[in-house]
C-alpha positions, 0 to 999 in steps of 0.5 A: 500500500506504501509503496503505491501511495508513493508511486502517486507522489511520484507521479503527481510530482512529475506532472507538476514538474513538467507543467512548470517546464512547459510554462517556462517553454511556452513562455520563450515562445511567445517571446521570441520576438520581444526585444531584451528577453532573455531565455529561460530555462526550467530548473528540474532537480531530484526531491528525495523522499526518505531512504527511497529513490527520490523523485522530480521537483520544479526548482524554478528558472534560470536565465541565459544571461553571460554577463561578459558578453553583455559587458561586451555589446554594452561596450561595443554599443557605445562605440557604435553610437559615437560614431554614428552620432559624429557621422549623422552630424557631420554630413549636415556641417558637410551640407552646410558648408559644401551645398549643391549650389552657392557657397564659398567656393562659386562665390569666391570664383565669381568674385575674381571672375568679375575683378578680371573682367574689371580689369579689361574696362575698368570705367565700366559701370556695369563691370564696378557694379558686378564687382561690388555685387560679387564682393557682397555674395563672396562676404555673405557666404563667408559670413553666413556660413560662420554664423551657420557653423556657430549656430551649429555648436549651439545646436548640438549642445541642445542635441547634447543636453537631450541626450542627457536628459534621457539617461537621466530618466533611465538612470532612475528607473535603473534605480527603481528596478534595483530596489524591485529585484532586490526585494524579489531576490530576497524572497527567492524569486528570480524577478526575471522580467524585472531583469530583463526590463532592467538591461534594456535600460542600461543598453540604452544608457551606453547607447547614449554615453557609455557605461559599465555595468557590475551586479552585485550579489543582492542583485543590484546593478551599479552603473558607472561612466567616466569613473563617476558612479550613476547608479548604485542601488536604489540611488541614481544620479544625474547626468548634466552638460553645460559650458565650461568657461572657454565655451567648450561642453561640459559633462559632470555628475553633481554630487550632494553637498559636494563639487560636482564630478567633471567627467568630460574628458572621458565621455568618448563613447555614446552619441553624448561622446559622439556629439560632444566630438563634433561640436568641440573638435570638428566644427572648431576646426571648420571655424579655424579654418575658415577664419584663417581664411577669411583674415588672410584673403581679407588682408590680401585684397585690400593690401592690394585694393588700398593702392587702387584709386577710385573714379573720384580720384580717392585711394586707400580704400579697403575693399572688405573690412579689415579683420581684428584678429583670426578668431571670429574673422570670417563672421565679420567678413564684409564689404567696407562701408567706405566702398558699400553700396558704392561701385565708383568707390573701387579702386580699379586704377593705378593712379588718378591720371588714367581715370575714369580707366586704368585697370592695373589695380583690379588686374592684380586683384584678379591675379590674386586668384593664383597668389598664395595667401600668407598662410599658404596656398592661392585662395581657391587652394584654401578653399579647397583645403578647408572643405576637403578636411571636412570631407576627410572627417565625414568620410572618416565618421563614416567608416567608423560608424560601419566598422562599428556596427559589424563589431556591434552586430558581432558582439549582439550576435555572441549575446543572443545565441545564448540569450535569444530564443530559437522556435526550433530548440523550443519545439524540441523542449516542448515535445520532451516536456510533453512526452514526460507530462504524458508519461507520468499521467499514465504511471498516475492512472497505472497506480490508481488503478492498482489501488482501485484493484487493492481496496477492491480485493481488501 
């Protein structure tokens, strides 16, 4: 009579086991699809039952989860997301500054196209008028552009600020799903899900800026960026982005009642990295280069121009306004008021004898389109030179972001064969499971029937 009491033990045992083992499969099933699940797997172990053999109990779930390889795409993830934020933006500076049509490059052509034809009849009003005019174009694409370059950096610290603003939400759900799990830890519950959410999370906050990640036995995740720590149980910091004062962007972590942690130097990774590389590196590097620009061909023609005599017989006139200083020549580029708005005014001829004509002097403003520049090169050379390295970057960007998302997609590749769920591998599972759900549904009516025929015969 014992020994079939225990044979319904085992057998109901075992029902119940492989129910909870076909849950755990059908719950991979159905979230097969579902972005940052991590497969399960049932935890079946031996229950012994005295000094007889034991039988089979439901342990509970355990997850697919190497916390290396994550570590890994956590990384990788972040390298990826500089280089494709660096790209985005640089493509858009590219556009800026190297439109279809126009810009600095056709004005500057137009503008010693026009002093040549100048040059061959200097008393033309029409010609003085057509310099004039190419003069303001060549000044406005200058200067609009710096001031488009400017506008840039104010716009990409807002991008950046953005960006912040959403790690910091992160960071306090992070914080908040710590305390969850490590409540449900505590209680023996594994809080799966609650893990599951909680990577997602942290994927994102290295997608944005960078992080590493370490869990701790009570199962709270510490979050870490640039050595300042954003997470640690259930306590989140913020992430905030300002100026410094040399107007560069600025990354700390305020601490309470202390100075706040400057970790700006070593944001590199994220889009925050990504975007922080643009403003303060490439597009300061486009300013220089076109306020180099901008004070040398300013200086050039008018230490020319200044030589020239008007049709009024005045010399010592400035064609473009002299520049202080490099820093902000380009964004003061214009036409000087003395000759604004006054075609007359240009100083075409050589002395006041050949007027109304004498063209020698817009002769050699003409041929300053093959004369190097003080800082080298003719101006169309400098032109091309500056637009060039912001092509080279772009380009650079660009194959940095490709190389990055093929070690991206590597390291995603490594995490979801082990934490992915495969249909196939499930529908194995689930017929295994079901075979042994059937079979110990038939040893509980076998021992039932025994019973039955037992008390029959008593």
């Amino acid at each position: 009579m014992s020994s079939l009491l225990s044979l319904l033990n085992v057998a109901r045992d075992g029902i119940i086991a492989q129910s909870g083992a076909l849950q755990v499969t059908g719950e991979n099933v159905s979230n097969a699809n579902t972005p940052g699940y991590v497969r399960r797997s049932a935890i079946l172990q031996t229950r012994a039952l005295g000094s007889s053999n034991g039988t089979v109990e439901f342990a509970g779930i355990r997850r697919n989860f190497d916390r290396f390889v994550y570590g890994r795409v956590l990384d990788e993830s972040g390298k990826y997301g500089a280089a494709n934020a660096r790209a985005k933006e640089l493509g858009s500076i590219e556009q800026m500054v190297a439109p279809e049509q126009g810009g600095v490059r056709e004005a500057l052509t137009g503008f010693f196209s026009a002093l040549n034809a100048l040059s061959t009849n200097p008393k033309d009003r029409t010609s003085r008028s057509l310099v004039l005019q190419k003069s303001e174009e060549l000044a406005q694409n200058i200067s609009q552009t710096a001031a488009g370059l400017a506008q840039s950096r104010t716009d990409l610290l807002g991008k950046a600020q953005g960006v912040a603003g959403e790690v910091n939400d992160r960071l306090g759900k992070i914080a908040e799903l710590n305390q969850k799990i490590a409540a449900a830890q505590a209680m023996g519950e594994p809080a799966a899900d609650l893990r599951d959410n909680r990577e997602v999370l942290v994927r994102d906050v290295s997608d944005r800026m960078g992080a590493r990640a370490i869990e701790d036995e009570a199962g709270n995740i510490s979050l870490f960026a640039g050595g300042a720590a954003l997470v640690t149980g259930n306590t989140a910091s913020t992430v905030q982005v300002d100026l410094d004062p040399a107007g560069a962007m600025r990354v700390q972590v305020p601490r309470p009642g202390g100075a706040a942690i400057d970790i700006t130097s070593q944001v590199n990774s994220g889009s925050l990295g990504g975007l922080r590389e643009v403003r303060d590196v490439d597009v300061v590097a486009a300013q220089n280069g076109l306020d180099k620009l901008a004070f040398d061909l300013a200086n050039s023609v008018n230490a020319v121009h200044s030589t020239g005599v008007g049709l009024d017989g005045v010399s010592g006139r400035n064609l473009f306004q002299a520049p202080l200083a490099v820093a902000g020549a380009a964004y003061a580029f214009k036409v000087d008021a003395s000759v604004a708005g006054a075609p007359d005014n240009i100083g075409a001829s050589a002395n006041a004898a050949d007027l109304p004509g004498g063209g020698q002097v817009a002769l050699l403003l003409a041929q300053l389109a093959q004369t190097p520049l003080a800082g080298g090169g003719t101006p169309s050379e400098r032109v091309g030179s500056w637009l060039g390295d912001v092509g080279i970057r772009k380009s650079a960007a660009d194959s940095e972001t490709s190389v990055r998302e093929g070690t991206v997609a590597q390291a995603q590749a490594l995490h979801d064969s082990s934490t992915g769920v495969s249909v196939d591998e499930e529908m194995v599972d689930l017929t295994r499971y079901q075979r042994a759900f059937e079979a110990s549904t038939r040893v509980l009516r076998a021992a039932d029937e025994l019973l039955t025929n037992l008390i029959k015969e008593l």
